[in-house]
Structures are given as C-alpha cells and as structure tokens.
N, C-alpha and C positions, 0 to 999 in steps of 0.2 A: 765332767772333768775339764775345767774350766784351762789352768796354765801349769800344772806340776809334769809338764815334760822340757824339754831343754835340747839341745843341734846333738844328734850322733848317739838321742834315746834309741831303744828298740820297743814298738810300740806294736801291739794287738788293733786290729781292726774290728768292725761288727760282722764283713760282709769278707768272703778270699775274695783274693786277689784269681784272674783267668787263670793261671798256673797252678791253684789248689791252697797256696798257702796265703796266712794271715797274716805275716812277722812282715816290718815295715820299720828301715830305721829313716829317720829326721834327718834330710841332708839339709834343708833351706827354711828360717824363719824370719817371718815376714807378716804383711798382710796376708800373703800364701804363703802356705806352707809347702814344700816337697820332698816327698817318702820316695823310698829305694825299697823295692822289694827285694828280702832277703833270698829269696830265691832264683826267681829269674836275671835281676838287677835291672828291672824297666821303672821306671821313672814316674812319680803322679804326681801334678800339682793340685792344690786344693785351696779355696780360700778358708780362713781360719775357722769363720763359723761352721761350715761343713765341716772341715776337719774335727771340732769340738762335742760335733753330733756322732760323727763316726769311728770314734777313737774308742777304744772297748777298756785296754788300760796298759800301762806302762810294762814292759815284760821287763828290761835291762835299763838300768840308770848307764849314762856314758862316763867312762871313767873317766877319774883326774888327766892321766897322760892324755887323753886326746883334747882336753880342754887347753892344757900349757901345750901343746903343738900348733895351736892356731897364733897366726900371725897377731889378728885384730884383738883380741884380746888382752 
C-alpha cells in the first residue's frame, strides 16, 4: 500500500495500538508521518517506509470539508 492514503485518512494498522484498538487517523505527512489514535488520542510518529509496512488498509477517505478548511491548500 504504497501512497492511496491522504492528511485526515482513518487508516487500519497490522498491530493495536497499547489501548486495544487499531483505527489511526493521518494528522502529519511528510517524510514521517503521524497517526492519532482514535481511541486514546496519543500521538505516533513513523517514518514513511515503516508506516508503508505497517498500514493494513484505508478504513475512511477524509472528506471534502475538511480538505477546503485547511489553510495551506
């Protein structure tokens, strides 16, 4: 699963998260990347090719409105 995710995906992991769950949305893309657990809200960074190994698959695309609310875009 090389690049078909995007900032504010909700993405499946291979491994839970310490808290039990797996849901994980894209706060930061970069050469790291960094997930929000949807459950607890703790914070993971990862550089991209771990992240590329350990991403399981795409659960929720990010919608349009939150794409037109970012500034930089």
């Amino acid at each position: 699963m090389a690049s078909n995710y995007e900032l504010n995906d909700i993405v499946e992991m291979k491994k839970q998260h310490a808290c039990g769950t797996n849901r994980f949305k894209i706060i930061r893309m970069g050469a790291d990347i960094r997930i929000k657990c949807e459950n607890c809200q703790r914070s993971i960074m990862l550089p991209r090719q771990i992240f590329n190994k350990k991403i399981k698959k795409v659960l929720e695309k990010a919608s349009t409105n939150e794409k037109e609310n970012e500034p930089w875009l």
